[in-house]
C-alpha positions as CSV (number, residue, x, y, z in Angstrom):
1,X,-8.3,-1.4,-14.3
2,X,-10.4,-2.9,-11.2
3,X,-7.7,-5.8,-10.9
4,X,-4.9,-3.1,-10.2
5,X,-6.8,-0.8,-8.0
6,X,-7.6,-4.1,-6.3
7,X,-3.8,-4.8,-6.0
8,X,-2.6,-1.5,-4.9
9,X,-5.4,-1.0,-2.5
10,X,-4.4,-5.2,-1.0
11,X,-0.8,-2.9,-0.9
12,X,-2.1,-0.5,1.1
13,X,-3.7,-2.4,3.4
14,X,-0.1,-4.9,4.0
15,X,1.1,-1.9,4.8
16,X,-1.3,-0.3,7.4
17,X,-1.5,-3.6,9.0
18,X,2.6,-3.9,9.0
19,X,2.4,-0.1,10.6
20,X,0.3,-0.9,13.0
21,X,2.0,-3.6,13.9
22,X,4.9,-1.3,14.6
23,X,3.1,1.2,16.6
24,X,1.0,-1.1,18.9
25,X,3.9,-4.1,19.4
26,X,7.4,-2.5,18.1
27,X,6.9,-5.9,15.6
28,X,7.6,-5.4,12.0
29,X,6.2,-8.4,10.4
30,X,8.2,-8.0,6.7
31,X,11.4,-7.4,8.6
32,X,10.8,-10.5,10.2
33,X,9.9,-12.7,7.5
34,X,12.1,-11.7,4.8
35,X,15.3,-10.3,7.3
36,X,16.7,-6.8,8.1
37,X,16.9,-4.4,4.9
38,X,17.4,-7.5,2.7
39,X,16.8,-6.9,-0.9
40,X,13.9,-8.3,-0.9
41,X,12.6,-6.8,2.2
42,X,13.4,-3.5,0.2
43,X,11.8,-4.1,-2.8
44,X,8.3,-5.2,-0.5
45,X,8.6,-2.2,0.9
46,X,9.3,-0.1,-2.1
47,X,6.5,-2.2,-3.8
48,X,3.9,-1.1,-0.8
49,X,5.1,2.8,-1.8
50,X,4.3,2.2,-5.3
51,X,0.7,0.6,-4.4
52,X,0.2,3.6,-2.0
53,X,1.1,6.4,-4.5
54,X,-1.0,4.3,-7.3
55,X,-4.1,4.3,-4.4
56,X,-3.5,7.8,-3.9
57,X,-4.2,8.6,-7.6
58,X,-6.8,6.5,-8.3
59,X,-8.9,8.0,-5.4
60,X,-7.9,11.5,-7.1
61,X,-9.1,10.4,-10.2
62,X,-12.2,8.7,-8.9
63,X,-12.8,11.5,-7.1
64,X,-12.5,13.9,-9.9
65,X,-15.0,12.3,-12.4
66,X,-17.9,12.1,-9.5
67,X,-17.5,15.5,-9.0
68,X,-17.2,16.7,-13.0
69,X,-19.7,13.7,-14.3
70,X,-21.8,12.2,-11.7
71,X,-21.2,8.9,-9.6
């Protein structure tokens, strides 16, 4: 379970960094690289979602058993 907290959290993080790229320099980096609303650039996106949502519960659940068992 560590190597895909590991993954969606690396997600997360492409994704922050691809945001902030937006905000700060109207850049978006995947755009770039893999073209505008390509497949692929749709399924990276779609695949940062998924590692965001998956981030989202593992924090819940992490959070859950230090509060019910202790960390």
């Amino acid at each position: 379970m560590n190597t895909l907290k590991w993954i969606a959290y690396s997600l997360v993080l492409v994704g922050a960094l691809n945001w902030g790229l937006v905000g700060a320099f109207h850049f978006d980096l995947v755009r770039f690289l893999f073209g505008d609303m390509t497949l692929i650039t749709r399924i990276i996106y779609m695949t940062i979602g998924l590692g965001a949502i998956a981030s989202l519960i593992f924090s819940l659940k992490d959070s859950y058993e230090c509060s019910n068992y202790g960390c």
